[in-house]
Structure formats: structure tokens, C-alpha cells
PDB file of N, H, CA, C and O in Angstrom:
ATOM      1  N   UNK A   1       0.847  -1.185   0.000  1.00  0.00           N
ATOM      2  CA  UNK A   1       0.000   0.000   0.000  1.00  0.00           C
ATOM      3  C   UNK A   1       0.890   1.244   0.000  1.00  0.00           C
ATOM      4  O   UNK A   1       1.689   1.317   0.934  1.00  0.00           O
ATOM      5  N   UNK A   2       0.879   2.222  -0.887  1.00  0.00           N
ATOM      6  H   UNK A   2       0.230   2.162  -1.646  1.00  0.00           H
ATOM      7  CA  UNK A   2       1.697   3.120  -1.062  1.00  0.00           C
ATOM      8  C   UNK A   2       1.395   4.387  -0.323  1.00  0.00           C
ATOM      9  O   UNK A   2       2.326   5.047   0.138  1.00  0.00           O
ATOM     10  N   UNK A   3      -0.056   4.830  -0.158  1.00  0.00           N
ATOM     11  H   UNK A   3      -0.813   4.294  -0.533  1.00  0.00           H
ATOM     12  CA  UNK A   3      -0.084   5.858   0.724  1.00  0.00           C
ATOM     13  C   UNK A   3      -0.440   5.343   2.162  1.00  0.00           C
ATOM     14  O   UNK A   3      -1.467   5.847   2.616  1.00  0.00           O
ATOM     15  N   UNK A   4       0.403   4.157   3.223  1.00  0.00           N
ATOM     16  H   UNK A   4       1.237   3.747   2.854  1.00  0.00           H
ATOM     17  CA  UNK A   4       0.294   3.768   4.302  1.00  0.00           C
ATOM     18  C   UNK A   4       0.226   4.985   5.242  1.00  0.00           C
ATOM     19  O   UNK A   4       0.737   5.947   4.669  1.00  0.00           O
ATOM     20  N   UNK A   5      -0.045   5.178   5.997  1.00  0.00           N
ATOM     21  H   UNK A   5      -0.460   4.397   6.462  1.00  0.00           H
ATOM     22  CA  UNK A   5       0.241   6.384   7.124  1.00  0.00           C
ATOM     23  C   UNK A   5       0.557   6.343   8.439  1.00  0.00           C
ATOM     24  O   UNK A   5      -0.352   6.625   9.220  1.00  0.00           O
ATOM     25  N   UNK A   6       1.966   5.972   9.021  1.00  0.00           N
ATOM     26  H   UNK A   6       2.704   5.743   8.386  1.00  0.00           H
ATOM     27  CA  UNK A   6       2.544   5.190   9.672  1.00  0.00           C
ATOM     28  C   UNK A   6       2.614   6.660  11.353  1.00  0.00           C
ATOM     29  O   UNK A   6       2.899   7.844  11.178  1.00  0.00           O
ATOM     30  N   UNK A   7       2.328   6.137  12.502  1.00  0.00           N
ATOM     31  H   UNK A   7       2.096   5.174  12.644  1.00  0.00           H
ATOM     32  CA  UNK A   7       2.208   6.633  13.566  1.00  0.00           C
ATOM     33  C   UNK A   7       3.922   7.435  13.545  1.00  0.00           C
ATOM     34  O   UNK A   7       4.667   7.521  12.569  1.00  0.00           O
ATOM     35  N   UNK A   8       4.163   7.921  14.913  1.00  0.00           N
ATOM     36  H   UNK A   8       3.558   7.851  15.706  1.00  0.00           H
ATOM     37  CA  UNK A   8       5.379   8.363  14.973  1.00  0.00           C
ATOM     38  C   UNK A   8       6.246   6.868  15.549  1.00  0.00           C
ATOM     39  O   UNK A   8       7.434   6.600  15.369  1.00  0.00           O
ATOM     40  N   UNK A   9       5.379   6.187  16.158  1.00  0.00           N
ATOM     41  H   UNK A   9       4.414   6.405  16.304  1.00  0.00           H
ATOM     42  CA  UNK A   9       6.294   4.749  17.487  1.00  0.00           C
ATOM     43  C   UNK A   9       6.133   3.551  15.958  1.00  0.00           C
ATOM     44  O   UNK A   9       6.942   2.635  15.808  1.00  0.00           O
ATOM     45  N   UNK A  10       5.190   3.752  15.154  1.00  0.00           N
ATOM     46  H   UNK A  10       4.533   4.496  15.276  1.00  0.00           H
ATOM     47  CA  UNK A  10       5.605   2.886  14.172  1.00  0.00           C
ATOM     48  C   UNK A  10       6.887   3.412  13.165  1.00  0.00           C
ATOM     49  O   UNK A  10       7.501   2.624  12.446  1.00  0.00           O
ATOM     50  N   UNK A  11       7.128   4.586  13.219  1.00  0.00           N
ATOM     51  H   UNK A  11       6.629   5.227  13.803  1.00  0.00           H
ATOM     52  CA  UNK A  11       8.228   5.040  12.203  1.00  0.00           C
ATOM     53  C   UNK A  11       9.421   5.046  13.319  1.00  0.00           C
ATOM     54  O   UNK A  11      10.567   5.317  12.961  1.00  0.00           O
ATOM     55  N   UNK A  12       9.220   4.843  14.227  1.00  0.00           N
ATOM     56  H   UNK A  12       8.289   4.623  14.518  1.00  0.00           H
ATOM     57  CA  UNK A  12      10.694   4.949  15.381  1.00  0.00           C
ATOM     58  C   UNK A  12      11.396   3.269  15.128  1.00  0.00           C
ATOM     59  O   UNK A  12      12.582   2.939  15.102  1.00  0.00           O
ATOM     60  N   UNK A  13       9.770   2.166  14.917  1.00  0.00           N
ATOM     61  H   UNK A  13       8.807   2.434  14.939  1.00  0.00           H
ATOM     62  CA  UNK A  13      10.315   0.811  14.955  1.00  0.00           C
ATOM     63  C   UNK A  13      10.853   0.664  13.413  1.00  0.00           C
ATOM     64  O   UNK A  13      11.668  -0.240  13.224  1.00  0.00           O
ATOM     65  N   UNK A  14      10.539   1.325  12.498  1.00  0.00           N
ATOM     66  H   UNK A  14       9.878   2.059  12.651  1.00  0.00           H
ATOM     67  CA  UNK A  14      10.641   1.369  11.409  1.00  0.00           C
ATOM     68  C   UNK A  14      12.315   1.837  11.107  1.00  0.00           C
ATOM     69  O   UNK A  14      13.120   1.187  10.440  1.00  0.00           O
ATOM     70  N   UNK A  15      12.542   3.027  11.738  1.00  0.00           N
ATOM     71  H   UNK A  15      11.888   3.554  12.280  1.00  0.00           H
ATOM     72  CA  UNK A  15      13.674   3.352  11.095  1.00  0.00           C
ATOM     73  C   UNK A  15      15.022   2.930  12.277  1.00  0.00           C
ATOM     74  O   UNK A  15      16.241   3.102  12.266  1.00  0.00           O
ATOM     75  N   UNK A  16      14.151   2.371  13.133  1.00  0.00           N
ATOM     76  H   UNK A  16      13.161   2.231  13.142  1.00  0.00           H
ATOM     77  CA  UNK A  16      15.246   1.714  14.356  1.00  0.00           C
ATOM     78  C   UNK A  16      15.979   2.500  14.940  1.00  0.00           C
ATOM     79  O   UNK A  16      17.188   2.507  15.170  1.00  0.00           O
ATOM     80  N   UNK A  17      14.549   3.670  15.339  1.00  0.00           N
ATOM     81  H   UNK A  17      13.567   3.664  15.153  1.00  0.00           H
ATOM     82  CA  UNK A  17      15.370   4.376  16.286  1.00  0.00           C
ATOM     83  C   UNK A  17      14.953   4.926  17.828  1.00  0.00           C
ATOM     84  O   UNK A  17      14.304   4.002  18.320  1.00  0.00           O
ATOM     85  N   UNK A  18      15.041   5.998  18.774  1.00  0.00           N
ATOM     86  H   UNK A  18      15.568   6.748  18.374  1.00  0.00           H
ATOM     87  CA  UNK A  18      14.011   6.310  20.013  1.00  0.00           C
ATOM     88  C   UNK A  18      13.058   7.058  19.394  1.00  0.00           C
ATOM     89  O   UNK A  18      13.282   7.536  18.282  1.00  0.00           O
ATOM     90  N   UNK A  19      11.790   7.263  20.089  1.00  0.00           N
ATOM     91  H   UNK A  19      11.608   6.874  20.993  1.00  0.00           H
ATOM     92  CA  UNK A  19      11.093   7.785  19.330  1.00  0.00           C
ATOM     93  C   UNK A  19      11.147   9.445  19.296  1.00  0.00           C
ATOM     94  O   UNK A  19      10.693  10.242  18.476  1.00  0.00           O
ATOM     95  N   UNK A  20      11.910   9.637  20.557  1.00  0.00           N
ATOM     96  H   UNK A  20      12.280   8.989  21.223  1.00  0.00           H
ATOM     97  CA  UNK A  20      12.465  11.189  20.763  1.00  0.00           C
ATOM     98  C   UNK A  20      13.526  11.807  19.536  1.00  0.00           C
ATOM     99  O   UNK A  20      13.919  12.945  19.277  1.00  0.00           O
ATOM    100  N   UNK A  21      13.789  10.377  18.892  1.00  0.00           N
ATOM    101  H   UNK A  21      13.470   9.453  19.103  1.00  0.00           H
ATOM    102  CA  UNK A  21      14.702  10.855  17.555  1.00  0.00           C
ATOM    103  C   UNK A  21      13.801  11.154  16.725  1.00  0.00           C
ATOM    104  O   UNK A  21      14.042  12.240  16.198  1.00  0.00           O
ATOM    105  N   UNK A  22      12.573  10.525  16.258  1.00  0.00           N
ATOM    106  H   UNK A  22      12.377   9.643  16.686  1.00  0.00           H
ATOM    107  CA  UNK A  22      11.647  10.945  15.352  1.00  0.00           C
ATOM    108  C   UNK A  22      11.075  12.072  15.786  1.00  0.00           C
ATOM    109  O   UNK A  22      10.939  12.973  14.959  1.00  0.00           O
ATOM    110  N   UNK A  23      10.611  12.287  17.168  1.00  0.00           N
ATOM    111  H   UNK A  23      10.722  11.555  17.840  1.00  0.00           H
ATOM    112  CA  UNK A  23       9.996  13.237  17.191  1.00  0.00           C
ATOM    113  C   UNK A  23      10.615  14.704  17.047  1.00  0.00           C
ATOM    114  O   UNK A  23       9.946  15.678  16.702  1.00  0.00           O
ATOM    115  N   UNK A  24      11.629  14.730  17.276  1.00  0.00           N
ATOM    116  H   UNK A  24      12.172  13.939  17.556  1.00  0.00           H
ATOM    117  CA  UNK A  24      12.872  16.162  16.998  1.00  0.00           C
ATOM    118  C   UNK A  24      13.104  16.039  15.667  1.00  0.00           C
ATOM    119  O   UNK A  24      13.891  16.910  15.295  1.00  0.00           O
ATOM    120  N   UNK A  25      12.771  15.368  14.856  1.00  0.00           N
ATOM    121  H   UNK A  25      12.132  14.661  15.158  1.00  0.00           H
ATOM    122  CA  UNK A  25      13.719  15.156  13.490  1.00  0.00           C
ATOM    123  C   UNK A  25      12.173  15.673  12.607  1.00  0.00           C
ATOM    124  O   UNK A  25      12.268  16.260  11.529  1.00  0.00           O
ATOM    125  N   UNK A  26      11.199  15.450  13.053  1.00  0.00           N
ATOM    126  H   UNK A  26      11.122  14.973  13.929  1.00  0.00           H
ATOM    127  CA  UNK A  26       9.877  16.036  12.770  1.00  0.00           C
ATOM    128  C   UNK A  26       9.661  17.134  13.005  1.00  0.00           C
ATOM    129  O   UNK A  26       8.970  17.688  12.150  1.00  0.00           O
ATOM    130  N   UNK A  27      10.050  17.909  14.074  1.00  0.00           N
ATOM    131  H   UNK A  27      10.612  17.459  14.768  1.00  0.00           H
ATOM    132  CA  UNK A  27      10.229  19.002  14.784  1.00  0.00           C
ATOM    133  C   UNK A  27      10.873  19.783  13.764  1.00  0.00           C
ATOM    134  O   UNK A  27      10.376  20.614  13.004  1.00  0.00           O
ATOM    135  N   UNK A  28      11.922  19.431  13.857  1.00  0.00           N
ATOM    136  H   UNK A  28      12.326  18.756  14.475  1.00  0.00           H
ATOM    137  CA  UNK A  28      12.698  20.213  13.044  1.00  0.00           C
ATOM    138  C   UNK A  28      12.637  20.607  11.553  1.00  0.00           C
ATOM    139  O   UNK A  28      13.301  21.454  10.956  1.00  0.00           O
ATOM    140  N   UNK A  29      11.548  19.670  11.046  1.00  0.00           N
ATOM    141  H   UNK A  29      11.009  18.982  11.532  1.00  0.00           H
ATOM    142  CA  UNK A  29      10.957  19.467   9.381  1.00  0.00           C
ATOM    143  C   UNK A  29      12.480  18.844   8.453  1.00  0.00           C
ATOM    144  O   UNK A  29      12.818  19.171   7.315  1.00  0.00           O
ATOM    145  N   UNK A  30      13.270  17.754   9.511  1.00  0.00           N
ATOM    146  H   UNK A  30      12.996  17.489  10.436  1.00  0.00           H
ATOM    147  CA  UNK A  30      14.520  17.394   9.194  1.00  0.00           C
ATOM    148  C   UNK A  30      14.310  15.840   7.945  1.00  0.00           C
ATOM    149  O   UNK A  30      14.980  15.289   7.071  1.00  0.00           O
ATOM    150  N   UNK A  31      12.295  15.610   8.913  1.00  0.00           N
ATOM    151  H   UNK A  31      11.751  16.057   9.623  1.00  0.00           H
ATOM    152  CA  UNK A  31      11.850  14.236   8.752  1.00  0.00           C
ATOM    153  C   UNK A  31      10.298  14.519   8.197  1.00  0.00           C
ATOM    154  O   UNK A  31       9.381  15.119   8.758  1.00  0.00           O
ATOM    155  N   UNK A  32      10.344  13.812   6.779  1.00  0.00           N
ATOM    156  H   UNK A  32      11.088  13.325   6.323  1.00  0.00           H
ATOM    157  CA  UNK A  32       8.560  14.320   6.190  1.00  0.00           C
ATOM    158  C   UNK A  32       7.421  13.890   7.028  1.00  0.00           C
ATOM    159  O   UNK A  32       7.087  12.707   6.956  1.00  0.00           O
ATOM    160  N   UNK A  33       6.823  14.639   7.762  1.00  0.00           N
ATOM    161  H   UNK A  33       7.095  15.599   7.820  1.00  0.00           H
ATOM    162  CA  UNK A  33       5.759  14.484   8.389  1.00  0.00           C
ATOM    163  C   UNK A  33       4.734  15.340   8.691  1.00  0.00           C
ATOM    164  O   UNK A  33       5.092  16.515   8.782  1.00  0.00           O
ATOM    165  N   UNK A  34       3.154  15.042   8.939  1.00  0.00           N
ATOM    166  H   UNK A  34       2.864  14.088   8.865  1.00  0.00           H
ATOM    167  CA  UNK A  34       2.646  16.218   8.933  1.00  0.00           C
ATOM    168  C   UNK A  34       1.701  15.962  10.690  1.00  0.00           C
ATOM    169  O   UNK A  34       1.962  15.088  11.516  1.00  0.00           O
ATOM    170  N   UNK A  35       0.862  16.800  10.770  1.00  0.00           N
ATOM    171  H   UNK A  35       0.650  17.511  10.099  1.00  0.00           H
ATOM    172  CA  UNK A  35       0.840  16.291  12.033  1.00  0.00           C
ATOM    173  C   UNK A  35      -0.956  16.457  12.452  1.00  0.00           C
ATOM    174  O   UNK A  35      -1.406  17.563  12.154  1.00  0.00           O
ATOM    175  N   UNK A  36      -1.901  15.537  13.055  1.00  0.00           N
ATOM    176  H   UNK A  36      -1.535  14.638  13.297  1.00  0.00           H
ATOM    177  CA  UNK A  36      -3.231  15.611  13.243  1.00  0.00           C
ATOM    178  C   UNK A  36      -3.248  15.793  14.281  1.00  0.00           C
ATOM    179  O   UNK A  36      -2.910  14.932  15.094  1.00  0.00           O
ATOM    180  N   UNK A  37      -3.629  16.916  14.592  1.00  0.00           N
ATOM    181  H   UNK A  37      -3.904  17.615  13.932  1.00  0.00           H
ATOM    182  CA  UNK A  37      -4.568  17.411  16.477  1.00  0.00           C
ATOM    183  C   UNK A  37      -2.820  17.259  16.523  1.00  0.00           C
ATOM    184  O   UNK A  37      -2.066  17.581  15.605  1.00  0.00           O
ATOM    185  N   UNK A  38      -2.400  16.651  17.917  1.00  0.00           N
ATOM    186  H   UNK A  38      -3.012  16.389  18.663  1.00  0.00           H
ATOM    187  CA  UNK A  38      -1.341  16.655  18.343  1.00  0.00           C
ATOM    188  C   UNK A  38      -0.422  15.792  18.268  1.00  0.00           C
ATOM    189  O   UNK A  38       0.549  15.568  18.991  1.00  0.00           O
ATOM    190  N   UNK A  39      -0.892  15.205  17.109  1.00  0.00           N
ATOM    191  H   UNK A  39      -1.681  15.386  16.522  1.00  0.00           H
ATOM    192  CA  UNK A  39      -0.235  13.829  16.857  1.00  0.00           C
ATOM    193  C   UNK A  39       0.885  13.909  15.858  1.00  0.00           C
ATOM    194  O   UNK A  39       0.884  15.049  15.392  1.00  0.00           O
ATOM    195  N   UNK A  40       1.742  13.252  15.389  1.00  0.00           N
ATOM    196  H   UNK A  40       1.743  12.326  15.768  1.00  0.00           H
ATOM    197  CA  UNK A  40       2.457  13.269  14.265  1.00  0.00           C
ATOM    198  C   UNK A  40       2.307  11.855  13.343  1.00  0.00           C
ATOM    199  O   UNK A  40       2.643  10.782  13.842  1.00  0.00           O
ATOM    200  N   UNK A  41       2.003  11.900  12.553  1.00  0.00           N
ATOM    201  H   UNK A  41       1.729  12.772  12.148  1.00  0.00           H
ATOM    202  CA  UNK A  41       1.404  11.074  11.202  1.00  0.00           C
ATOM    203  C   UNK A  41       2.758  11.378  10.078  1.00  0.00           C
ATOM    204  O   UNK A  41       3.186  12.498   9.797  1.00  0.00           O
ATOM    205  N   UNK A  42       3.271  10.083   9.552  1.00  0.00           N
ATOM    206  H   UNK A  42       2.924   9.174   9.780  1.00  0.00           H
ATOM    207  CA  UNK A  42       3.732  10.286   8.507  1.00  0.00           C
ATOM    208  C   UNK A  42       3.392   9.145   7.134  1.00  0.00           C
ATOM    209  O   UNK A  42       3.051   7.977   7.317  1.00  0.00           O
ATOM    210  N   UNK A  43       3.515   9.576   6.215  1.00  0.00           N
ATOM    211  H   UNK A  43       3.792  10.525   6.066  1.00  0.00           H
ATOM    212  CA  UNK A  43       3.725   8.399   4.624  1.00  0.00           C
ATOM    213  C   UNK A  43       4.823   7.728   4.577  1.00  0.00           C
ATOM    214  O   UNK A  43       5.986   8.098   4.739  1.00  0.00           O
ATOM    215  N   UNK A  44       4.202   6.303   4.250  1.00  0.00           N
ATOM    216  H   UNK A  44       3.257   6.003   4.119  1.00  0.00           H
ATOM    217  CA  UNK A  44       5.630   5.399   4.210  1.00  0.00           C
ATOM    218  C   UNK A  44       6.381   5.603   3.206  1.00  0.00           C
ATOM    219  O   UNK A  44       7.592   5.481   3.387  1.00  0.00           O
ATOM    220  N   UNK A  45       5.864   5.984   1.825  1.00  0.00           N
ATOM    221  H   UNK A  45       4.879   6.083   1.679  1.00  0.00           H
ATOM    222  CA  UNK A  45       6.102   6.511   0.539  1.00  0.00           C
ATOM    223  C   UNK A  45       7.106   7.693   1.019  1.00  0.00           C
ATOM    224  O   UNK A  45       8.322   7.745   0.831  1.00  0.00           O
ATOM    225  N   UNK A  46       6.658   8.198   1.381  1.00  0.00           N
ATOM    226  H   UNK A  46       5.670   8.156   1.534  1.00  0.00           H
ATOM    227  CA  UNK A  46       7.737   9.497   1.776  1.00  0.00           C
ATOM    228  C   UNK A  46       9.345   9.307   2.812  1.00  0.00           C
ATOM    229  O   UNK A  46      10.427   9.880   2.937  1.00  0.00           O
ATOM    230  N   UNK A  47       8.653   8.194   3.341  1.00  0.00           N
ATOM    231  H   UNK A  47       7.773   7.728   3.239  1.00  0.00           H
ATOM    232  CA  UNK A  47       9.892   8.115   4.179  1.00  0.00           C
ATOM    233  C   UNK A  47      10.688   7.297   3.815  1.00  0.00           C
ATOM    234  O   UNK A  47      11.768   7.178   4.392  1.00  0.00           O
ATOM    235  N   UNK A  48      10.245   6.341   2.492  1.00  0.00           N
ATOM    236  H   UNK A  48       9.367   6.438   2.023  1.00  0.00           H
ATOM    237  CA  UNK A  48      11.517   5.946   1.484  1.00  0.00           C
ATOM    238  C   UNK A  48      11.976   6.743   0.788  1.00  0.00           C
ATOM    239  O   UNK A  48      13.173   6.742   0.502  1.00  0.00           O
ATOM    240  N   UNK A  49      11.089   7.657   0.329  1.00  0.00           N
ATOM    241  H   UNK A  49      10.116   7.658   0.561  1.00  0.00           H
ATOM    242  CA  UNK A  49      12.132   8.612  -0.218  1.00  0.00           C
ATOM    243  C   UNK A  49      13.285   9.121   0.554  1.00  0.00           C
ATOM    244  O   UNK A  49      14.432   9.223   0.118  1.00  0.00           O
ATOM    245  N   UNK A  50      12.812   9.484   1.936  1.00  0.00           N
ATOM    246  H   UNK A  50      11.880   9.402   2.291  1.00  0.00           H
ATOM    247  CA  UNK A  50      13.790  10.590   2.582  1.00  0.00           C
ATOM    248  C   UNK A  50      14.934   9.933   2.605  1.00  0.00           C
ATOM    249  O   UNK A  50      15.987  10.447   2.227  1.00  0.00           O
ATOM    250  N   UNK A  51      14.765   7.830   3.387  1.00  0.00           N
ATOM    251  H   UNK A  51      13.909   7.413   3.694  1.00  0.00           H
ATOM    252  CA  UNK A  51      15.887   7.252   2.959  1.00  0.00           C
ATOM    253  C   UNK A  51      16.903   7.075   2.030  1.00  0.00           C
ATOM    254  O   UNK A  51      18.132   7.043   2.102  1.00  0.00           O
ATOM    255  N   UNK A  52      16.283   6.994   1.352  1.00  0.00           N
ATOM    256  H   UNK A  52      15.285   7.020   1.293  1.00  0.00           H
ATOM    257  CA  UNK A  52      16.779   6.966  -0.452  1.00  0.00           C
ATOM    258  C   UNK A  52      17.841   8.384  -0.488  1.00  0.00           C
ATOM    259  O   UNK A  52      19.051   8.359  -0.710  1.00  0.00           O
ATOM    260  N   UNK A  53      17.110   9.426  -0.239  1.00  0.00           N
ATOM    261  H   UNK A  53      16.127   9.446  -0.057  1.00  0.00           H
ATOM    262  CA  UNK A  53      17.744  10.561  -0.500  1.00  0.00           C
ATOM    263  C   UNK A  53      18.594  10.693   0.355  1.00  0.00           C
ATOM    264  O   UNK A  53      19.675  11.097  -0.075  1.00  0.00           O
ATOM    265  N   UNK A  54      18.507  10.447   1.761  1.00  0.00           N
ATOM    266  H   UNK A  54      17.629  10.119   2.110  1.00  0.00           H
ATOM    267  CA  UNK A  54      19.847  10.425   2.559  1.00  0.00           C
ATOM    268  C   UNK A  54      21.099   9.370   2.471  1.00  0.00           C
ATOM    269  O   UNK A  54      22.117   9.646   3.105  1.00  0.00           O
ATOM    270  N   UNK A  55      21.053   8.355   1.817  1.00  0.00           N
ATOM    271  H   UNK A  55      20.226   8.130   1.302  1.00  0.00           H
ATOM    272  CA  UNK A  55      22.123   7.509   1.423  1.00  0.00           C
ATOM    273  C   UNK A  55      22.989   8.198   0.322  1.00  0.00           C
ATOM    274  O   UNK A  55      24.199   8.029   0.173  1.00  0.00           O
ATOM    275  N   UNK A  56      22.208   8.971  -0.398  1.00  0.00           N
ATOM    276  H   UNK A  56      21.224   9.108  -0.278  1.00  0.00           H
ATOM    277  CA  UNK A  56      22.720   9.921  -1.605  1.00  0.00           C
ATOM    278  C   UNK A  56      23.912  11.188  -1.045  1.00  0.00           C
ATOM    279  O   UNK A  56      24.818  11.691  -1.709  1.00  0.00           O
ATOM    280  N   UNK A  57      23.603  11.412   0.115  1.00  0.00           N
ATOM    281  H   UNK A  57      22.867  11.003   0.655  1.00  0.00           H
ATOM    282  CA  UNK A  57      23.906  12.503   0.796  1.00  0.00           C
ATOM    283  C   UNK A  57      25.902  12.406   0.948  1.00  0.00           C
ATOM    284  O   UNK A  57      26.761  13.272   0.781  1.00  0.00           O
ATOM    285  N   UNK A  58      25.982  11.112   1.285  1.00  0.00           N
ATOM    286  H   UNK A  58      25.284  10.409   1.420  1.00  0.00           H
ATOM    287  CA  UNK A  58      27.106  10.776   1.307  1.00  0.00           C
ATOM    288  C   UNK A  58      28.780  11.212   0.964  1.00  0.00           C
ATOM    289  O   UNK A  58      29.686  10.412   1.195  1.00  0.00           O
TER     290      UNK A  58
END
């Protein structure tokens, strides 16, 4: 499913990290995400990209 819409604690298990890393890295608009009521929501689609694009970074 390409437009999945993955929580912030599912993108922390996802990118294997704390979730205080996602949530600052969101914060910061470092990490594509947008955010409902007080929540932070992101696309899985998007967050291969960001991967993708940060291996490039190199």
C-alpha cells in the first residue's frame, strides 16, 4: 500500500530508532511528516524517499 500512514512509534520501529529521535527530526521538518490534532502522522512513501535521498547525501 503506497499511501500507508505510519504513527510516529511505528516510524521509530521502522527506522530503528528512540522515538524522541523521530519526534525532533519532525520538529525540526529534518523528517517528512505532517501532524493531526497533536499527533504526528507520517507516509511510508515518503519516508523511502527521505531514505533513499539520505544515502545519496554521502
Amino acid at each position: 500500500m503506497d499511501d500507508e500512514i505510519l504513527t510516529l512509534k511505528e516510524v521509530a520501529e521502522y527506522l530503528k530508532v528512540n522515538e524522541k529521535t523521530v519526534y525532533r527530526l519532525a520538529a525540526d521538518q529534518k523528517l517528512p511528516g505532517f501532524k493531526v490534532g497533536h499527533s504526528w502522522r507520517f507516509k511510508k512513501r515518503d519516508l523511502d524517499q527521505w531514505i533513499q535521498n539520505q544515502q545519496h547525501k554521502k
